[in-house]
N, C-alpha and C positions, 0 to 999 in steps of 0.2 A: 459272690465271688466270680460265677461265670459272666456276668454282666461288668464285670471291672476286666475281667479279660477280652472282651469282647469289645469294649470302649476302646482298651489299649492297641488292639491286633486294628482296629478301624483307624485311631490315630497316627499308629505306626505304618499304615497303608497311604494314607494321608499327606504325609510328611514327604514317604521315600517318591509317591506318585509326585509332586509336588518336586520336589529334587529333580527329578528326571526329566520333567518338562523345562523345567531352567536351566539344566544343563546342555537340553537340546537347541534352545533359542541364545541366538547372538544377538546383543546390542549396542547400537552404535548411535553417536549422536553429531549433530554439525549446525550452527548459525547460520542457516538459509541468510536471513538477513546480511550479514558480513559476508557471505559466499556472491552474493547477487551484486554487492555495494564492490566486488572487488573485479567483477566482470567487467571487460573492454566496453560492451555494448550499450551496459547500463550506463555507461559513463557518458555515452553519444546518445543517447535516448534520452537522457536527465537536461544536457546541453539543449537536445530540440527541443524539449518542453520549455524551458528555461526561455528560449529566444522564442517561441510560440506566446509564452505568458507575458515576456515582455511587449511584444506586440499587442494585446489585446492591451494592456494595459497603457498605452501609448494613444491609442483608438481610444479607449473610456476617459483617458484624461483630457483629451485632446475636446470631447465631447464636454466632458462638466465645466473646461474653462469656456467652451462659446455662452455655455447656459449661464456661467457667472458673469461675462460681459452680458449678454441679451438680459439679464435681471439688473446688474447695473443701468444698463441703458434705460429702459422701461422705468426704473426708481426714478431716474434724475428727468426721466418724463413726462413723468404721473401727473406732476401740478398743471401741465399742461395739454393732459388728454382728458376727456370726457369719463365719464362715471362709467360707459361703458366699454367706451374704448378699452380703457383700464381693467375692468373683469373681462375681456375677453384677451388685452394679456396676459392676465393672470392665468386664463385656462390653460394658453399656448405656453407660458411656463411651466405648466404644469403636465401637461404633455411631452414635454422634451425632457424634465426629469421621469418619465413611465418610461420612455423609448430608451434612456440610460438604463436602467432597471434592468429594460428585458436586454436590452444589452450584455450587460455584465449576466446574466443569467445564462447568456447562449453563447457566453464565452466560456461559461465554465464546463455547462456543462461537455460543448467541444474541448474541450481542455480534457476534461475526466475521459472522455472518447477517444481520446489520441494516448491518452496515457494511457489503458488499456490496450490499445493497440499495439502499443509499442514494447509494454513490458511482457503482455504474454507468451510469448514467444522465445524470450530472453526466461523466463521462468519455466518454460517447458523443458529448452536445454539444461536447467540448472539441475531441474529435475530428472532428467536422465542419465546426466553425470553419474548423481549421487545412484542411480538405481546401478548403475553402471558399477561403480565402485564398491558400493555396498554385494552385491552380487560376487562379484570375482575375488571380494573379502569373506564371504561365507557369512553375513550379516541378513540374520531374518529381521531387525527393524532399525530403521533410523528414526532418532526422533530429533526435533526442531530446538536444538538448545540455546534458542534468543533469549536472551534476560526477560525473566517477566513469563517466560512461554510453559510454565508446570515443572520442567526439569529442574531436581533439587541439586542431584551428586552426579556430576558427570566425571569418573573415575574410569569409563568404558573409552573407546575407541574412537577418537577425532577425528571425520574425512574430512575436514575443511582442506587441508594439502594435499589430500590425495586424490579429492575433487576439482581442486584449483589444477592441478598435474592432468589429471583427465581431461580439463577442457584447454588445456595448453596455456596456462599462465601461470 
């Protein structure tokens, strides 16, 4: 019998300790995603990328149609170039699609370079809004409620407007 009291006085300790701690902590949650997608800046950073990638990709095309004329040309030459002549435009074909390669490889990864650039900065503000907001709301946590991101019940407290309002939009 004092072992069943003793379970209960520990659960009931348990419970209330547990209560008290939840009652102490605030929480809030907001779509970083949607908050970022609604920012002025992401919207001229998405543009520059946009005309950045179009560019590169202007440059690569502009590249594979010389190589598909110079493979043309070379086909309809072949019968009349030598055995060698011919492997060694083969190789030079084959060289100018390696240079397209590393091409598009060092466009991207400038591409991913720039895009880093550009967003971090735009995601530091976003992130201070919300610390900003959350703080002067009495909120000990916010959490990330993009679809897909762990949050099941978001029933608690939306800064998406009052973070939009924080950074003046």
């Amino acid at each position: 019998m004092k072992q069943v009291k003793q379970i209960a006085v520990a659960l009931l300790l348990f419970v209330a300790t547990t209560s008290f701690v939840n009652a102490q902590s605030k929480v809030a949650h907001i779509d970083v995603t949607q908050l970022l997608s609604a920012m002025p800046e992401m919207k001229s950073a998405e543009a520059e990328l946009k005309k950045l990638q179009e560019t590169y990709n202007a440059d690569i095309q502009a590249s594979m149609t010389e190589l598909r004329n110079k493979y043309t040309q070379y086909q309809n030459e072949a019968a009349a170039k030598s055995k060698e002549e011919n492997e060694k435009r083969a190789i030079e074909l084959q060289g100018y699609e390696k240079n397209i390669g590393d091409a598009q490889q060092a466009a991207q990864q400038e591409f991913q370079k720039k895009q880093a650039e550009l967003f971090a900065p735009i995601s530091e503000k976003a992130k201070a809004a919300i610390e900003q907001v959350a703080a002067a709301q009495g909120f000990d946590y916010v959490i990330d409620a993009q679809a897909g991101g762990g949050l099941i019940v978001a029933k608690g407290k939306d800064l998406l407007a009052d973070v939009k309002k924080q950074l003046g939009f």
